[in-house]
N, CA and C atoms as a LAMMPS dump frame, in Angstrom:
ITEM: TIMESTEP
0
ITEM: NUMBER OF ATOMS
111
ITEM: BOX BOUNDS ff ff ff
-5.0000000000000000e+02 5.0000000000000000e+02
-5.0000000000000000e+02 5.0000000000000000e+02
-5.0000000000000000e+02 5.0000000000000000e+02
ITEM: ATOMS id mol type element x y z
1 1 1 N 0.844 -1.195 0
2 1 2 C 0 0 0
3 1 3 C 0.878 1.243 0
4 2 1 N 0.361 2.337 -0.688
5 2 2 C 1.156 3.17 -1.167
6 2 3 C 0.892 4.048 0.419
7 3 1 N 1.843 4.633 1.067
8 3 2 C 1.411 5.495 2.213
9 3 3 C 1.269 6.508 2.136
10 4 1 N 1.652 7.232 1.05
11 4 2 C 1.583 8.813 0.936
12 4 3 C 0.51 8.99 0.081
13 5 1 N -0.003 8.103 -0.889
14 5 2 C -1.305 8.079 -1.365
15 5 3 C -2.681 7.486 -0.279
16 6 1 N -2.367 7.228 0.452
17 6 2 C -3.451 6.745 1.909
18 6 3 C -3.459 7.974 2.756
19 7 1 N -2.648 8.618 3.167
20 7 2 C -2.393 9.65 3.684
21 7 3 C -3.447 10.839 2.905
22 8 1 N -3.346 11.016 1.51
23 8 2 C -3.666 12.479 0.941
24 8 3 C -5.549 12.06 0.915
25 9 1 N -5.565 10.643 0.897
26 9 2 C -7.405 10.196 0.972
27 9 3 C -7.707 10.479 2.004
28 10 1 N -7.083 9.833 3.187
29 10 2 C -7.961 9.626 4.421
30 10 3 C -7.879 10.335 5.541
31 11 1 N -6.448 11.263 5.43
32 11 2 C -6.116 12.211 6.763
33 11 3 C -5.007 13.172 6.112
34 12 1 N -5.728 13.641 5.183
35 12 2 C -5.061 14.878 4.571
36 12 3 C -4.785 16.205 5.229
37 13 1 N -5.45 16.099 6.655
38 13 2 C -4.981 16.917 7.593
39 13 3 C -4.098 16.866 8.574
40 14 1 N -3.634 15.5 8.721
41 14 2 C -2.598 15.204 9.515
42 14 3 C -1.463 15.141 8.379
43 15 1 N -0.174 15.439 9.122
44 15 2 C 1.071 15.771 8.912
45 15 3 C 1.558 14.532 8.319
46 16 1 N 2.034 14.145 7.364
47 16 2 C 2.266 12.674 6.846
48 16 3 C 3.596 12.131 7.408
49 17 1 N 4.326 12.814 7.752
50 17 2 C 5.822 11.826 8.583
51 17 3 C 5.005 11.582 9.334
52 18 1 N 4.127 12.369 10.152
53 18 2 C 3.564 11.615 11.584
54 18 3 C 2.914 10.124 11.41
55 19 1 N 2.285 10.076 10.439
56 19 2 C 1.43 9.211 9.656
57 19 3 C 2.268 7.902 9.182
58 20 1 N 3.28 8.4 8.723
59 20 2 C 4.667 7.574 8.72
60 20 3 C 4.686 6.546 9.918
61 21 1 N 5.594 7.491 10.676
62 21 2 C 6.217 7.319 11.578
63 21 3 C 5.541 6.33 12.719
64 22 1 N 4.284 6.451 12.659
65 22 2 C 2.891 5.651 13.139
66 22 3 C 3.063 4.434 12.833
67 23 1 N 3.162 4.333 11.257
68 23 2 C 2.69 3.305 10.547
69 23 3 C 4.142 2.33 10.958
70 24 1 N 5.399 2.752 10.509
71 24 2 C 6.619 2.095 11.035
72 24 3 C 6.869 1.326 12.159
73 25 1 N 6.665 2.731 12.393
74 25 2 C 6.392 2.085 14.123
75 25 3 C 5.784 0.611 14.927
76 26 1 N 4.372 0.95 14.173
77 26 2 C 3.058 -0.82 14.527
78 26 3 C 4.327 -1.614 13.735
79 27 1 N 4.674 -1.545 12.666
80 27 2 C 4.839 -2.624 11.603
81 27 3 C 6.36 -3.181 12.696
82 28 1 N 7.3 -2.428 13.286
83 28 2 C 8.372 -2.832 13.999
84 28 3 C 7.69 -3.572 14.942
85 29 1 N 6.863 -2.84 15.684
86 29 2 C 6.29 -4.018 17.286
87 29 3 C 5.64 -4.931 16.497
88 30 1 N 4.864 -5.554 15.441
89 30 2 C 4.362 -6.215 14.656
90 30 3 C 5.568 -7.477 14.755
91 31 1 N 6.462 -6.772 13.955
92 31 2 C 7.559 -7.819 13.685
93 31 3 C 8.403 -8.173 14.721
94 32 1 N 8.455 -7.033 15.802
95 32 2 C 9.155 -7.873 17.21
96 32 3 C 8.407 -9.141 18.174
97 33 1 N 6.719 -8.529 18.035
98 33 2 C 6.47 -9.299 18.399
99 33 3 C 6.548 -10.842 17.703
100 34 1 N 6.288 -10.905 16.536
101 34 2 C 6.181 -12.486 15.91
102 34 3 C 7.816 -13.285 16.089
103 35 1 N 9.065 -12.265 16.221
104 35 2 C 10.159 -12.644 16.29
105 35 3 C 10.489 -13.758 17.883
106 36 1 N 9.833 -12.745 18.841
107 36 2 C 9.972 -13.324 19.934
108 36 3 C 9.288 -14.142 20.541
109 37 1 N 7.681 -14.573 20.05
110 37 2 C 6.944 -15.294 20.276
111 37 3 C 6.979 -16.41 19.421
């Protein structure tokens, strides 16, 4: 999924690094968690 095209649809008022940085973020604890469990 494209993020900067999800961004300008659905929360074109929020700041998109933030939106980023969000999204990175889940996807790291995402993947720490499946690593360690």
């Amino acid at each position: 999924m494209n993020i900067e095209y999800t961004t300008k649809i659905f929360a074109p008022e929020i700041d998109q690094n933030i939106v980023t940085q969000k999204y990175l973020k889940r996807l790291m604890d995402y993947n720490l968690a499946n690593t360690w469990n």
